[in-house]
C-alpha positions as CSV (number, residue, x, y, z in Angstrom):
1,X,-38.9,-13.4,-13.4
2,X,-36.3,-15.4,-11.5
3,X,-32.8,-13.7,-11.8
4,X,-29.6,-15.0,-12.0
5,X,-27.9,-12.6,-9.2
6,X,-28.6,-14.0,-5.7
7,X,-30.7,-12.1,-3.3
8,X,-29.3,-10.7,-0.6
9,X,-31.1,-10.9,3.0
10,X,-30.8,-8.5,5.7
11,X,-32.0,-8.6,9.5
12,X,-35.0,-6.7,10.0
13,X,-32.9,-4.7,13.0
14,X,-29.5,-3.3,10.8
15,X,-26.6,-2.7,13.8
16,X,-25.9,0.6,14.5
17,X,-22.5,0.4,12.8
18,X,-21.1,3.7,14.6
19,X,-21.7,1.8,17.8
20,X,-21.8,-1.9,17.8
21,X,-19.4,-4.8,16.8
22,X,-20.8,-6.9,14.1
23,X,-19.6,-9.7,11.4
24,X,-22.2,-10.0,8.3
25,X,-21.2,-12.4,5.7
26,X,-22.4,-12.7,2.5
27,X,-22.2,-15.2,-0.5
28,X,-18.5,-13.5,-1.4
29,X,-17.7,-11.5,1.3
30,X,-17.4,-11.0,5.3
31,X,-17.5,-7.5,6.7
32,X,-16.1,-7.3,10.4
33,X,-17.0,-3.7,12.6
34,X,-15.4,-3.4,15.8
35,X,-16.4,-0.7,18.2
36,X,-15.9,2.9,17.4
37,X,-13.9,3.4,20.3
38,X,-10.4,1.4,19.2
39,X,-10.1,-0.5,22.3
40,X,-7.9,-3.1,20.4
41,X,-4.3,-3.1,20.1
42,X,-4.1,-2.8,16.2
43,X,-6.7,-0.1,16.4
44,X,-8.6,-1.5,13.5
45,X,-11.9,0.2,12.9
46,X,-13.4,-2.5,10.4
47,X,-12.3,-5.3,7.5
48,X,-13.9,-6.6,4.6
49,X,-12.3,-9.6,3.3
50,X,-13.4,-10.8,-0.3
51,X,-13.6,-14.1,-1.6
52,X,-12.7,-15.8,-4.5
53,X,-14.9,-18.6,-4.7
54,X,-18.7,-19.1,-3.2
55,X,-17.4,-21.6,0.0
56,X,-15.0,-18.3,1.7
57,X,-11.9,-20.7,1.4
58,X,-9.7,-18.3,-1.1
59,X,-8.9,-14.9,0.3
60,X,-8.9,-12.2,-2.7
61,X,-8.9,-9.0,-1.1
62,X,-8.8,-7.8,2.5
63,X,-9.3,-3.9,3.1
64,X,-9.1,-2.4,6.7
65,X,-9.8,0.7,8.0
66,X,-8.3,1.8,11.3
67,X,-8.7,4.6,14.1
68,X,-7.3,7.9,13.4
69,X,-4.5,8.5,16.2
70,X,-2.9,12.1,16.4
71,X,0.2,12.9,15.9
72,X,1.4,9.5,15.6
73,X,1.1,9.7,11.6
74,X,-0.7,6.7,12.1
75,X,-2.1,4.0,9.3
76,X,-5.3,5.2,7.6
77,X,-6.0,1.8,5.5
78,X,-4.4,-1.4,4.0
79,X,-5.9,-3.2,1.1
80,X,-3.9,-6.5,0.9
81,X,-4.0,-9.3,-2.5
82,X,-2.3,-12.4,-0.6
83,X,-2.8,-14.7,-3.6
84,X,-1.4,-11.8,-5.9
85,X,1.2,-10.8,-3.0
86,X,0.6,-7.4,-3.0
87,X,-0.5,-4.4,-0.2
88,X,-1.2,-0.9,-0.2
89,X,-1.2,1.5,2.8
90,X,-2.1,5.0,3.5
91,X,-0.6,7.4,6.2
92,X,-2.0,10.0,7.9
93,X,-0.2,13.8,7.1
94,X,2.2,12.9,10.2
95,X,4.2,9.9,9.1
96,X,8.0,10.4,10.4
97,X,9.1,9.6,7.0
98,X,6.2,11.7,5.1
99,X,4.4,8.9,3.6
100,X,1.3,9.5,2.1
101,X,0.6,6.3,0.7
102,X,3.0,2.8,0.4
103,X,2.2,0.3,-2.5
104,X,4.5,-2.9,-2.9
105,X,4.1,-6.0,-4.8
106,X,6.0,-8.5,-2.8
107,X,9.5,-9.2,-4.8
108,X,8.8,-7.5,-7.7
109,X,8.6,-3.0,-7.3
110,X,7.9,-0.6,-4.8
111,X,5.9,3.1,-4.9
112,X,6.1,5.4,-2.2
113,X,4.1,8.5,-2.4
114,X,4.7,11.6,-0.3
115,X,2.8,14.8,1.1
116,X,3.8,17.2,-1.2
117,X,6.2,19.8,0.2
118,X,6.7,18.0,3.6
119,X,10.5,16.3,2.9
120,X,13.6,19.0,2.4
121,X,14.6,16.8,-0.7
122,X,10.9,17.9,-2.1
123,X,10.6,13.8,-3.2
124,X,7.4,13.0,-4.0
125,X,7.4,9.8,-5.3
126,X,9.7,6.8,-5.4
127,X,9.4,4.0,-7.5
128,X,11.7,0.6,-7.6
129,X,11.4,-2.0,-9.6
130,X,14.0,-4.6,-7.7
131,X,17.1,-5.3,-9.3
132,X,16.1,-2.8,-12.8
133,X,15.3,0.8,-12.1
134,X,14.9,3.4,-10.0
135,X,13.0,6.6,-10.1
136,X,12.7,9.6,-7.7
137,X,9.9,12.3,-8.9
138,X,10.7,16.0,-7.1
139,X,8.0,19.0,-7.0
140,X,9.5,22.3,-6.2
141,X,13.3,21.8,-6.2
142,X,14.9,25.1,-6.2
143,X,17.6,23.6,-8.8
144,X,14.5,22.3,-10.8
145,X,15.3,18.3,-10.5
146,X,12.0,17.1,-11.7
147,X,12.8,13.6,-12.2
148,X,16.5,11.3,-11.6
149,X,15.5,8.1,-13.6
150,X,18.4,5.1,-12.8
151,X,18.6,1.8,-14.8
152,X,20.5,-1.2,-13.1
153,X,22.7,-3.5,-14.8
154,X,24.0,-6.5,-13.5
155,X,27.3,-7.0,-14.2
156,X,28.4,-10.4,-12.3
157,X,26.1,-11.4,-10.0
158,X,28.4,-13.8,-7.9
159,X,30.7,-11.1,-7.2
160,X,27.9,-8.6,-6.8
161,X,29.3,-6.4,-9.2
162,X,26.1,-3.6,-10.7
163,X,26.3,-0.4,-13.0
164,X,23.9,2.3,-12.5
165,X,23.1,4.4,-15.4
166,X,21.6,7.9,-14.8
167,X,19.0,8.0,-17.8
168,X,18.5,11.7,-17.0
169,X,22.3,12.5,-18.6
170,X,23.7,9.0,-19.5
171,X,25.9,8.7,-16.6
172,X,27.1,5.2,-15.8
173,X,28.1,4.4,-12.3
174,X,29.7,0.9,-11.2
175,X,28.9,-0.6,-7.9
176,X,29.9,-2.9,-6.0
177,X,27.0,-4.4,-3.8
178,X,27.8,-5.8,-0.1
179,X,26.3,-9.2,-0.1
């Protein structure tokens, strides 16, 4: 019977994809392999980008992988949405700032992730949503700080004028921002 998913066709001779560059695109999708040694600057291993619509002319997803690079806490992978205006990223162990993994949606929050146990602060996650809360997740404190939850307020915005408010004990801070 005829079906309604499309077939896909392959060469009869696949590339050796630990070896050889190659582009393969399909009816929704292109998938790019560069070499497996990183001879180019961004070190980038492979990409898949992911289409919308059946003509490849609206981007929906882009993942790439890149080389591993010692020491360097290097990037392990972005997966960017550049209609939805978002990217994630994830670090290797050696990061300088302990990043495990980096998740932002353009104008609108922030999550940062950290290896567990490798900051002094013992902050494993910070989230932000911009311009309405903050929250800093801990794991191991010796005062046992779990969690320091903080609303903003916006007072007067022409004068920059914001109140924090510490959720954790009901706190209220005023600030003035330097803008």
């Amino acid at each position: 019977p005829v079906s309604w998913v499309s077939t896909l066709d392959f060469p009869e001779k696949l590339p050796d994809i630990a070896t050889e560059k190659f582009i393969a695109h399909y009816q929704d999708a292109k998938i790019e392999v560069f070499s497996d040694k990183p001879s180019n600057t961004l070190m980038l291993k492979s990409r898949a980008t992911f289409y919308s619509d059946s003509e490849a002319l609206i981007v929906n997803c882009i993942e790439e992988n890149f080389f591993y690079q010692p020491c360097q806490g290097s990037l392990l992978s972005r997966t960017r949405w550049p209609c939805g205006r978002q990217w994630h990223e994830t670090f290797d162990r050696g990061h300088q700032s302990a990043i495990s993994k980096w998740k932002e949606h353009l104008g609108e929050s922030r999550t940062l992730t950290f290896y567990e146990g490798a900051r002094l602060d013992c902050l494993v996650e910070f989230q932000e949503i911009f311009e309405r809360e903050v929250r800093y997740t801990f794991s191991g404190r010796s005062d046992n700080l779990r969690e320091l939850y903080l609303k903003i307020a916006l007072c007067d915005k022409n004068l920059g004028l914001y109140s924090l408010i510490n959720v954790n004990d009901n706190k209220t801070f005023s600030i003035i921002s330097a803008t």
